[in-house]
Every structure is written in structure tokens, then in C-alpha cells.
C-alpha positions in Angstrom: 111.5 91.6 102.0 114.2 91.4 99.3 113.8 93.0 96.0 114.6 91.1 93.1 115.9 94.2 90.8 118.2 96.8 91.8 117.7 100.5 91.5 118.7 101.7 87.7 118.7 98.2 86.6 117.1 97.9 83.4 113.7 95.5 83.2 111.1 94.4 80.4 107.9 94.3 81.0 105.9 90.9 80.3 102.5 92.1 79.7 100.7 95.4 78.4 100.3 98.2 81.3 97.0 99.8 81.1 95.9 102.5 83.4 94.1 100.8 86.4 92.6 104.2 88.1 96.0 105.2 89.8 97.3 107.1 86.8 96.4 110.9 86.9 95.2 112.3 83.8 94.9 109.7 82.1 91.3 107.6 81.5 91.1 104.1 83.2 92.0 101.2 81.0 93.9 103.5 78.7 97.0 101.5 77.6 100.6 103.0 79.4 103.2 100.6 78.3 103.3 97.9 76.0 104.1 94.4 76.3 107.8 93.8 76.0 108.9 97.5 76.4 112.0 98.3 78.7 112.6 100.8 81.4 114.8 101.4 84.5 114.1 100.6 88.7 114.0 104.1 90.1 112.3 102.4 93.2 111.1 100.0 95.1 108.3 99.6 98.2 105.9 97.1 99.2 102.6 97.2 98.8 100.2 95.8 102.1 103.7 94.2 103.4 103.6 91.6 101.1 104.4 92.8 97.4 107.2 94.5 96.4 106.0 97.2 93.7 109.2 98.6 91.4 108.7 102.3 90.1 109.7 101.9 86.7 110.9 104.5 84.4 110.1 104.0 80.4 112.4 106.9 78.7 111.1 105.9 75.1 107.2 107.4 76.0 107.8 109.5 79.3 106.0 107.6 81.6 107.0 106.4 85.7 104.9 103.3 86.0 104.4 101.5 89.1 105.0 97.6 88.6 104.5 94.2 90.3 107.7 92.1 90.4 105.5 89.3 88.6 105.4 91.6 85.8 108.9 92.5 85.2 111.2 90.3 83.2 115.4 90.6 83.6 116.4 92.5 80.2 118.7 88.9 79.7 116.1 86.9 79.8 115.1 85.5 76.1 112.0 87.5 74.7 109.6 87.1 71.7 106.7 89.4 71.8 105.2 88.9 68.8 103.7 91.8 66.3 100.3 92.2 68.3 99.3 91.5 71.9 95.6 90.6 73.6 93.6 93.5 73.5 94.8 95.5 71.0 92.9 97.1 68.1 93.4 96.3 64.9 91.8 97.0 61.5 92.3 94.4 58.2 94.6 95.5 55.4 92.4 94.2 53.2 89.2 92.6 52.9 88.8 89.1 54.6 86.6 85.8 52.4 85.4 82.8 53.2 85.1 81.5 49.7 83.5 83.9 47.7 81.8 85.7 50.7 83.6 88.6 52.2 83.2 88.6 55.5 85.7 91.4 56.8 85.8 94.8 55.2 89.1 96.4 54.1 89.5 99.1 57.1 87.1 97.2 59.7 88.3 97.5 62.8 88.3 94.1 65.2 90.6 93.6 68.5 93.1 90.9 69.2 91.1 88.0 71.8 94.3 85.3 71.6 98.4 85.7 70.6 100.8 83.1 69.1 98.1 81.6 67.0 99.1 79.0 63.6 102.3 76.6 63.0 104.2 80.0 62.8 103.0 81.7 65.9 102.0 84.7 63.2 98.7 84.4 63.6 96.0 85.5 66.2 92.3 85.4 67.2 90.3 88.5 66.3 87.2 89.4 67.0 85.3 91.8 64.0 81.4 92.5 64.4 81.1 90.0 67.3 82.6 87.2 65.1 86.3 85.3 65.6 88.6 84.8 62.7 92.2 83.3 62.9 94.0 86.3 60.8 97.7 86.3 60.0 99.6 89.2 61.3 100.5 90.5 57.5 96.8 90.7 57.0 96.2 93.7 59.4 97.6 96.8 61.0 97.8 98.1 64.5 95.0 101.4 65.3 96.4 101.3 69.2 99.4 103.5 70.1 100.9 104.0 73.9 99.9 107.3 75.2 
């Protein structure tokens, strides 16, 4: 079994890293990395003899990660990640209408169900109070920071 990346090559990751259970101190499904983030190979192994799994170094918040190859991108390859990312948390900027009826509060918080929403890819599916609302990305702000 071949690795794809080399040790100390640079890599981006193509989707948000969240702790799985295999993070010490750290609560499960609390978010690691973010979607589109960079970091170096420090390693490689295989995981049951059939995946390799890449040890990945992210200088900008600290953190060795362990990653599938399916999840790492080659820092040349052409990237667009878009201001928010599926799951996140979000609150509105301001409140939301439909007509004359507000139906989103200025401050209430919702959390990103779909990306690349609208003609401009700006726009995403977010769920406030149990409800879904297309909202552009100018409309709201992002609550959910890597650790």
C-alpha cells in the first residue's frame, strides 16, 4: 500500500474534522479543523490493512489530526470553500420577513443544513426554530470557532 502524500507535504482538507471519540480531551463531535484548512503529512499508516490514515499537522490551531486519504485534497488542486459549511452555527445579522411577518429574530441562532445554495452559490439552507429558510451569507454571522 502506496501513500498518495509524502511526509511534510502540505494538504487541505475537504470537509470539517469533528472529534469522532479518538481525540483526548476534547468532547465528541466538537469541531477540530475546518473545511478547507491546510496542514502538513507528519505520517502515514494504515488502518485494518486497507486505509491509509495520514497524521496531519494544522500549525494555524495546534492540533495533529489523524486523516483518511479520501479527505485530503493536494494544496494545487482548485478550492472554493465557501463563507459557511454544513453544520455550522450561525445567528441572523438581522431580523428575517416574509412580508410583513418576521419570522427570524435579529441574534437567533439556526445551523447551516445545505452549502452552495442561489445563482451565486452565496446562499445556504438554515434551519431556525425547526424551520428552513434559504439565507444569503451577508445576512448572518458565524457563532462556531475551531477549538
Amino acid at each position: 500500500m502506496k501513500p498518495l502524500y509524502a511526509f511534510g507535504e502540505e494538504v487541505r482538507v475537504s470537509r470539517t474534522i469533528r472529534n469522532d471519540g479518538t481525540m483526548p480531551g476534547y468532547r465528541r463531535g466538537d469541531l477540530l479543523v475546518r473545511r478547507g484548512s491546510t496542514g502538513f503529512v507528519r505520517e502515514w499508516g494504515t488502518f485494518l490493512l486497507e486505509k491509509v490514515i495520514y497524521q496531519i499537522h494544522f500549525p494555524d490551531c495546534g492540533l495533529i489530526v489523524g486523516c483518511r486519504e479520501q479527505e485530503l485534497l493536494p494544496l494545487s488542486a482548485p478550492w472554493h470553500a465557501g463563507q459557511f459549511q454544513y453544520g455550522d452555527t450561525v445567528a441572523c445579522r438581522h431580523a428575517l420577513a416574509i412580508g410583513d411577518n418576521i419570522v427570524v429574530a435579529a441574534g437567533e441562532q439556526g445551523q447551516i443544513t445545505a452549502t452552495g445554495q442561489g445563482d451565486d452559490e452565496e446562499s445556504y439552507t438554515v434551519t431556525f426554530s425547526g424551520r428552513w429558510f434559504q439565507v444569503p451569507a451577508r445576512a448572518m454571522i458565524l457563532l462556531e470557532t475551531p477549538l
